[in-house]
N, CA, C and O atoms as a printed pandas DataFrame, in Angstrom:
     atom_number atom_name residue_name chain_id  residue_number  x_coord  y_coord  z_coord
0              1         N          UNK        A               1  177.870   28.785  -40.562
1              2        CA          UNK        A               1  176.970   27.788  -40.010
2              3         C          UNK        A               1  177.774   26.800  -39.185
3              4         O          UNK        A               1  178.281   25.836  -39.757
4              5         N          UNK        A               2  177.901   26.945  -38.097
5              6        CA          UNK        A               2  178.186   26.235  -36.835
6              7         C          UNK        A               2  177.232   24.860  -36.414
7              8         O          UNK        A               2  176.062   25.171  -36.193
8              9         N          UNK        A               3  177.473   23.703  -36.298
9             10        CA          UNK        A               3  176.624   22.724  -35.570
10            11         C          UNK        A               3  177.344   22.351  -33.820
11            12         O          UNK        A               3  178.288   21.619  -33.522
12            13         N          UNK        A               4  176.720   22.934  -33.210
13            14        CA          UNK        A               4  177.396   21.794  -31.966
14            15         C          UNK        A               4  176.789   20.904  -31.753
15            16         O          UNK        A               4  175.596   20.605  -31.694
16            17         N          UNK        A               5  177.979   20.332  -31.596
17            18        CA          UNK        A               5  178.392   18.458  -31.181
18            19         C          UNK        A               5  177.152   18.148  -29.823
19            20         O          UNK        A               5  176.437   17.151  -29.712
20            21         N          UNK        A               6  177.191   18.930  -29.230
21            22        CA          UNK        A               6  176.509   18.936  -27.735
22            23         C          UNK        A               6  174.996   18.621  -27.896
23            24         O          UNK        A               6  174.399   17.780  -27.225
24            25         N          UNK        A               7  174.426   19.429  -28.905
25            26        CA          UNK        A               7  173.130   19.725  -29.080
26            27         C          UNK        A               7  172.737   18.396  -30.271
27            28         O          UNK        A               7  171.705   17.758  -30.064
28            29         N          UNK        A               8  173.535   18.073  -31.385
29            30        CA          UNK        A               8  173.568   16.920  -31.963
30            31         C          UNK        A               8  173.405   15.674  -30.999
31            32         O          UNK        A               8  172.337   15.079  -30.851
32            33         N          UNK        A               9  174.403   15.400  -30.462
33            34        CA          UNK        A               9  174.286   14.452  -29.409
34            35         C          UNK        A               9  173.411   14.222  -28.657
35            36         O          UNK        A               9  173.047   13.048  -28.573
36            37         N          UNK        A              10  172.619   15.443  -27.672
37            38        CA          UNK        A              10  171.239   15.066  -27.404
38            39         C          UNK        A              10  170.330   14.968  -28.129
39            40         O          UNK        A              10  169.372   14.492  -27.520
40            41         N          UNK        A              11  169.946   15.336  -29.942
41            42        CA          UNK        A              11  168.930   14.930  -30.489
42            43         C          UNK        A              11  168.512   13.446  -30.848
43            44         O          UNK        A              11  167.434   12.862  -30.964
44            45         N          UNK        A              12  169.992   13.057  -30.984
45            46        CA          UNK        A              12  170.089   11.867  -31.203
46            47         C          UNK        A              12  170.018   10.773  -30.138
47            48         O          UNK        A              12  169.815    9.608  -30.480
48            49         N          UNK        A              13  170.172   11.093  -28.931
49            50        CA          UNK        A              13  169.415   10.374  -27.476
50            51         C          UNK        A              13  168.150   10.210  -28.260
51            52         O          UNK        A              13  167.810    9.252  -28.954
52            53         N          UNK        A              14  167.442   11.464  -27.986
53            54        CA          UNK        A              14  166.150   11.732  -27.651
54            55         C          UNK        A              14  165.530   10.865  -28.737
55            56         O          UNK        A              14  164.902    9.968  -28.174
56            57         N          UNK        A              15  165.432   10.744  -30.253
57            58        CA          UNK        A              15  165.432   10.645  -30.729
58            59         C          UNK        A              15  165.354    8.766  -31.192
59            60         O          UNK        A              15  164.510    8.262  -31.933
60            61         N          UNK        A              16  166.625    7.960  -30.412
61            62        CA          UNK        A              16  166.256    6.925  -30.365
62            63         C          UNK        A              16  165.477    6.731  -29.377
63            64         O          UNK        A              16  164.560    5.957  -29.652
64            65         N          UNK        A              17  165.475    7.165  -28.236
65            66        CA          UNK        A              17  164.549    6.866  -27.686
66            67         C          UNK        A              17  163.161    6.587  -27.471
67            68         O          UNK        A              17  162.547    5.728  -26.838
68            69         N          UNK        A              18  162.767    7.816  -28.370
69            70        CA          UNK        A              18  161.370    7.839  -28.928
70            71         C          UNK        A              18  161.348    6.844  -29.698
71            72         O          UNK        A              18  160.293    6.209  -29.663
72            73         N          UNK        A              19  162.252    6.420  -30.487
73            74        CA          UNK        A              19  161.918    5.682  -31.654
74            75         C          UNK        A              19  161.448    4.122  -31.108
75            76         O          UNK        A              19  160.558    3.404  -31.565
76            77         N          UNK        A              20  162.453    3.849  -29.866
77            78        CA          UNK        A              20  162.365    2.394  -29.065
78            79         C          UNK        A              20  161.034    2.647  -28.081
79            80         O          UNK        A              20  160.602    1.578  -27.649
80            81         N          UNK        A              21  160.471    3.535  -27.741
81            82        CA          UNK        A              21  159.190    3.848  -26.955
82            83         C          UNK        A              21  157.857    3.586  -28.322
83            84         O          UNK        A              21  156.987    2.736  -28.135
84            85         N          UNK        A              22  157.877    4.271  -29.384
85            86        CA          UNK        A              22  157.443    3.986  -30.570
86            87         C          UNK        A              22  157.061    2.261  -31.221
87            88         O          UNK        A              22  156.036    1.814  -31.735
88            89         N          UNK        A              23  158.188    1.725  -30.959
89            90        CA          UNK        A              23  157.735    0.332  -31.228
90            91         C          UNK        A              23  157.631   -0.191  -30.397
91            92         O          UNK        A              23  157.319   -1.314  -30.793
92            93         N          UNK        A              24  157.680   -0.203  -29.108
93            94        CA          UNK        A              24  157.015   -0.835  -27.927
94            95         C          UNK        A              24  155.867   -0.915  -27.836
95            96         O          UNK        A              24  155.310   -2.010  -27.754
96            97         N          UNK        A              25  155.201    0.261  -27.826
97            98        CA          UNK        A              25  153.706    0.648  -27.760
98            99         C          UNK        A              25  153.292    0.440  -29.120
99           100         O          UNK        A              25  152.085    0.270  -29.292
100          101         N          UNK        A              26  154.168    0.417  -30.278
101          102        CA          UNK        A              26  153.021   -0.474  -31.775
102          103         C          UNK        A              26  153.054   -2.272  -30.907
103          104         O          UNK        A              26  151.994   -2.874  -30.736
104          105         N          UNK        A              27  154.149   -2.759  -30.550
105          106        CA          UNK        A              27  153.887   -3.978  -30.340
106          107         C          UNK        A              27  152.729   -4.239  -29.479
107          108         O          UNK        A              27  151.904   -5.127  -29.695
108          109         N          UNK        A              28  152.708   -3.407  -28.477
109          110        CA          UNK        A              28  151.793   -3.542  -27.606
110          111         C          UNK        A              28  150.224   -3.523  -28.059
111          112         O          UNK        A              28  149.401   -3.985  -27.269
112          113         N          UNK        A              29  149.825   -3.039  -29.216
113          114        CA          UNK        A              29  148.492   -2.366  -28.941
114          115         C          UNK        A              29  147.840   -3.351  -29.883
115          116         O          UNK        A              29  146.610   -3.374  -29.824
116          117         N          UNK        A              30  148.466   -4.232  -30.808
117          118        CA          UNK        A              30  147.660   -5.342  -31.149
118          119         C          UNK        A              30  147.317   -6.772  -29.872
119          120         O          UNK        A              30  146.575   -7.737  -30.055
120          121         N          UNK        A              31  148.175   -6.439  -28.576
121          122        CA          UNK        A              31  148.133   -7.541  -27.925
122          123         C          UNK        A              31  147.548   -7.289  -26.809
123          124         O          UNK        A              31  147.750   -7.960  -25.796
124          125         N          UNK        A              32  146.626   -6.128  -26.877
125          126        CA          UNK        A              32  146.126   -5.638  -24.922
126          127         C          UNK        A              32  145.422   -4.486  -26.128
127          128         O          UNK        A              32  144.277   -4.920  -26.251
128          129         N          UNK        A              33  145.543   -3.334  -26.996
129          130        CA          UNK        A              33  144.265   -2.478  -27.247
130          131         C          UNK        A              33  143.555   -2.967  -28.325
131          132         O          UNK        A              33  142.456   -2.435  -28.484
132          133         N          UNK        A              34  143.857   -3.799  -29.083
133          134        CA          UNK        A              34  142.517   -4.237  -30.317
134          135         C          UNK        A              34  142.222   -5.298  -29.849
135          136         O          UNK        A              34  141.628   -5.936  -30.718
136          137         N          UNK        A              35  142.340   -6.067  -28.593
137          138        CA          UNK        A              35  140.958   -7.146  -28.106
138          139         C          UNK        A              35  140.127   -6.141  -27.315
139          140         O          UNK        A              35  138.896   -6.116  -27.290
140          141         N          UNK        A              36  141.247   -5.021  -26.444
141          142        CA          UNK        A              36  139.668   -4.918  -25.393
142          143         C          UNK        A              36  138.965   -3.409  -26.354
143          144         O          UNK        A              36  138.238   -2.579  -25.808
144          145         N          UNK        A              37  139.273   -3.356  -27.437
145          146        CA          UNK        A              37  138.370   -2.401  -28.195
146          147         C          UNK        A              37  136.907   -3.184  -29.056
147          148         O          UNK        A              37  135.815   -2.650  -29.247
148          149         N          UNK        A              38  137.372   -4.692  -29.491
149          150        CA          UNK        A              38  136.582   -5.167  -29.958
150          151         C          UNK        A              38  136.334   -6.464  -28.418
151          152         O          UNK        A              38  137.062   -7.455  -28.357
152          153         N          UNK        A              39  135.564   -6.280  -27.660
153          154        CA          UNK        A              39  135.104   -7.095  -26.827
154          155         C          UNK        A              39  134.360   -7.864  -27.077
155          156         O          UNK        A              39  134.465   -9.020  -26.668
156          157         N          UNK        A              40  133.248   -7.392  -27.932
157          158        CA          UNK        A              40  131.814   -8.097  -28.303
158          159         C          UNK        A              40  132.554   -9.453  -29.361
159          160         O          UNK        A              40  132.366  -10.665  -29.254
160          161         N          UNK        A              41  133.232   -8.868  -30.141
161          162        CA          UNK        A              41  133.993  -10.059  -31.199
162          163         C          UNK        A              41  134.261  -10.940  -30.341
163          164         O          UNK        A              41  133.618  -11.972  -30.148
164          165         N          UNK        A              42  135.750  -10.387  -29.471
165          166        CA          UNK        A              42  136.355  -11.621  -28.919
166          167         C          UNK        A              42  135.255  -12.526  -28.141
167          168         O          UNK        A              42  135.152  -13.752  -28.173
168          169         N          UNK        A              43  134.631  -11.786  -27.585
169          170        CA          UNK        A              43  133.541  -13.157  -26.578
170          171         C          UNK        A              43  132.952  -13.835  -27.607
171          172         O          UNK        A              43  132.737  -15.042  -27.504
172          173         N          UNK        A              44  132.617  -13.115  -28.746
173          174        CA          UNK        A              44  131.811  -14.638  -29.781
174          175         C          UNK        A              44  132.882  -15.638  -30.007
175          176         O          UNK        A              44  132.841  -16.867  -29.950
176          177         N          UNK        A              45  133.757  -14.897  -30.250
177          178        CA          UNK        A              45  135.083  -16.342  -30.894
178          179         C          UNK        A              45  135.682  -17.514  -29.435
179          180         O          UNK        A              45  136.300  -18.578  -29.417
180          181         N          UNK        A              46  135.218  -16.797  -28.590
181          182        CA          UNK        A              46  135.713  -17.593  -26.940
182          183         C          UNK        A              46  134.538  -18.453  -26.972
183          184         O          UNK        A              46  134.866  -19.602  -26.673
184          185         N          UNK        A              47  133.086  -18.320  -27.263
185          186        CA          UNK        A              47  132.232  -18.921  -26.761
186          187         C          UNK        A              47  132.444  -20.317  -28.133
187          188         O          UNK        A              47  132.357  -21.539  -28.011
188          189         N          UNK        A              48  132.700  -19.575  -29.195
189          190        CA          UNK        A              48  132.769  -20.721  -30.402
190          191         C          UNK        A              48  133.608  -21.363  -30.112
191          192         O          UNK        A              48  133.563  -22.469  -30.650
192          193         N          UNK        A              49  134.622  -21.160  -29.313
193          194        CA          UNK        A              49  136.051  -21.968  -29.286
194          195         C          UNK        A              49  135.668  -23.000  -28.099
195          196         O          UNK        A              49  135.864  -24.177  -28.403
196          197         N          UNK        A              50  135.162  -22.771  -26.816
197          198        CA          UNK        A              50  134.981  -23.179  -25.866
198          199         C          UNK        A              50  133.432  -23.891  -25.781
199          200         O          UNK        A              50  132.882  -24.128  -24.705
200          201         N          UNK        A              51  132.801  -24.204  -27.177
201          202        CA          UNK        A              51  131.812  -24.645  -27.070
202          203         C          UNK        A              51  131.614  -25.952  -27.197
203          204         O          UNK        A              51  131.836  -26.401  -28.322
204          205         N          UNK        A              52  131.141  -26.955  -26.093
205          206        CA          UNK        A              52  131.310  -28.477  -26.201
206          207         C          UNK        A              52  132.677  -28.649  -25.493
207          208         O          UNK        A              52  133.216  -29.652  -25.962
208          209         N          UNK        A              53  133.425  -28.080  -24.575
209          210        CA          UNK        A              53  134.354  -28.303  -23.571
210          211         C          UNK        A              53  133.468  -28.701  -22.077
211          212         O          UNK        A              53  132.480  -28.061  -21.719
212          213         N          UNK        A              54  133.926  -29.642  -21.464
213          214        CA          UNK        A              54  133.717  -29.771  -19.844
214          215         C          UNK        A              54  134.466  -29.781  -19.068
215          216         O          UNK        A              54  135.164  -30.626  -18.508
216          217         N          UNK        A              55  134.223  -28.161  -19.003
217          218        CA          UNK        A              55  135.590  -27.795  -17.534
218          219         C          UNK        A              55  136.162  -28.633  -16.940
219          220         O          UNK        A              55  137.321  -29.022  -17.081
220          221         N          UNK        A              56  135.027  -29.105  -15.927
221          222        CA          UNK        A              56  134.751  -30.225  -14.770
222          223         C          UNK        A              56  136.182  -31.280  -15.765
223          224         O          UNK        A              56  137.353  -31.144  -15.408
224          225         N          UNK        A              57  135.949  -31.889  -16.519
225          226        CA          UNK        A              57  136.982  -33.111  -16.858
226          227         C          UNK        A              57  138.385  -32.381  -17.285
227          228         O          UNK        A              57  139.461  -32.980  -17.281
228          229         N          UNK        A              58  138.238  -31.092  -17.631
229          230        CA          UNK        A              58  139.862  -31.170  -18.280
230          231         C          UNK        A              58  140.697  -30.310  -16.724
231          232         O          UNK        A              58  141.800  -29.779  -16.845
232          233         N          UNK        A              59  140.164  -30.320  -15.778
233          234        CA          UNK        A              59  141.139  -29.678  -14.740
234          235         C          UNK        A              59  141.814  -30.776  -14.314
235          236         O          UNK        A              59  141.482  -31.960  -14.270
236          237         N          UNK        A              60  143.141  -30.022  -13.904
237          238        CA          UNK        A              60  144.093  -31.116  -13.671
238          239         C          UNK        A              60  143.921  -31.282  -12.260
239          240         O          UNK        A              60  143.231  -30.520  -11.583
240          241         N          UNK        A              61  144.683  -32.497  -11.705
241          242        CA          UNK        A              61  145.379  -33.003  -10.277
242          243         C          UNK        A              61  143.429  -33.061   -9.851
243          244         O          UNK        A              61  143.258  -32.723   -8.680
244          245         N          UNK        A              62  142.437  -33.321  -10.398
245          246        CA          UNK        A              62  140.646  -33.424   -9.672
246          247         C          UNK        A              62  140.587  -32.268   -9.096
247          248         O          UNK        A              62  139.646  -32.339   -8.305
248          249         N          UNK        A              63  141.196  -30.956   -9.033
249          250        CA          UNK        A              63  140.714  -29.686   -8.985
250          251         C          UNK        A              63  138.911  -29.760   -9.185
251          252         O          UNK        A              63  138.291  -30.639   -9.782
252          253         N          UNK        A              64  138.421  -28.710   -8.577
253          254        CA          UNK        A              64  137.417  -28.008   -9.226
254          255         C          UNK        A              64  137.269  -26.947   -9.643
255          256         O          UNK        A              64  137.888  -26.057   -9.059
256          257         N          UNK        A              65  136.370  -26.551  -10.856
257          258        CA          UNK        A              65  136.246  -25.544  -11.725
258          259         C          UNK        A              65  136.462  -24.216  -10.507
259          260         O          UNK        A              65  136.236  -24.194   -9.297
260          261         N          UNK        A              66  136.871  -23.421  -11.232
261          262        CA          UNK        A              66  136.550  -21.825  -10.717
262          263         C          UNK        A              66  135.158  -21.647  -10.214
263          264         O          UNK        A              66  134.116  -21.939  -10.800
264          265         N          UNK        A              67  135.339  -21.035   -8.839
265          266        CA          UNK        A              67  134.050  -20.343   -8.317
266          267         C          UNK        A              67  133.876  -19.047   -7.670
267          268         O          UNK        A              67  134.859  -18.438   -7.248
268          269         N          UNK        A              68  133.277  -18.812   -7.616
269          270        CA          UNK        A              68  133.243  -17.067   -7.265
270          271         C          UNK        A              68  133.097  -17.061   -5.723
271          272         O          UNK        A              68  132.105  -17.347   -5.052
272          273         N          UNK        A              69  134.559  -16.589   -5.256
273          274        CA          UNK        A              69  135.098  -16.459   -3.767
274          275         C          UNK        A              69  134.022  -15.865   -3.151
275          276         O          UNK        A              69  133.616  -16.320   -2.082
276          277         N          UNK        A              70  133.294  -14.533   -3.881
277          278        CA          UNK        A              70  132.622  -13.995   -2.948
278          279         C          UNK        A              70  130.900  -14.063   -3.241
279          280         O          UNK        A              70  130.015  -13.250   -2.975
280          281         N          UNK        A              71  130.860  -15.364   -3.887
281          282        CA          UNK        A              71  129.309  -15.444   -3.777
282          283         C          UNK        A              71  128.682  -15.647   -2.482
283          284         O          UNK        A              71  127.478  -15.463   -2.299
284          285         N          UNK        A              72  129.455  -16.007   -1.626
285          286        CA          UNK        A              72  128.938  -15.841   -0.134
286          287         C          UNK        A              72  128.756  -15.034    0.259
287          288         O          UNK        A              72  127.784  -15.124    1.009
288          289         N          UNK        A              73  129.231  -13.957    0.208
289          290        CA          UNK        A              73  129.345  -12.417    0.690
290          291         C          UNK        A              73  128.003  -11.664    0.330
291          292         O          UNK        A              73  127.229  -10.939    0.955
292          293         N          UNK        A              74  128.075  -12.174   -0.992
293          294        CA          UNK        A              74  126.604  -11.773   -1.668
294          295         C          UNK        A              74  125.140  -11.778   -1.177
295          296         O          UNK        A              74  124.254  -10.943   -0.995
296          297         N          UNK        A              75  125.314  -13.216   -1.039
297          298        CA          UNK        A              75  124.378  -13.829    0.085
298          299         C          UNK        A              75  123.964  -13.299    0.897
299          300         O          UNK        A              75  122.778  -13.018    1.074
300          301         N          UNK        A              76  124.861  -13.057    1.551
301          302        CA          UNK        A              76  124.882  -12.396    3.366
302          303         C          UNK        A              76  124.069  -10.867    3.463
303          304         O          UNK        A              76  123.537  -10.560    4.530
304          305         N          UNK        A              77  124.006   -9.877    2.203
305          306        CA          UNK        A              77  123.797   -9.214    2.414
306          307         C          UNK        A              77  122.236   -8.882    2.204
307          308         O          UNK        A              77  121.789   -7.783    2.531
């Protein structure tokens, strides 16, 4: 029973590699795939969180709120 060194050596690449691809994508999937799997949740907990806020006062430098660039466009058609 022979082992080469050669063939050892690349399992063991491969091997961490997977392992560091492996916990990347566990870190990842509580922070980007279990919100947008539960959508309906997160918007209740955004609306509870954000309920009794006035945009209008907390933007900084007298900004105004976000508006939709292309509601004009809309219009037009």
């Amino acid at each position: 029973m022979s082992i080469r060194l050669s063939t050892w050596k690349v399992g063991k690449g491969r091997n961490l590699v997977l392992i560091v691809a492996g916990v990347i994508i566990g870190s990842i999937y509580p922070l980007y795939f279990f919100p947008k799997s539960r959508n309906a949740e997160y918007r209740r907990i955004q609306e509870r969180n954000r309920k009794g806020v006035d945009k209008e006062s907390i933007q900084p430098g007298g900004f105004k709120s976000w508006t939709d660039p292309f509601a004009s466009l809309k219009k037009d058609k």
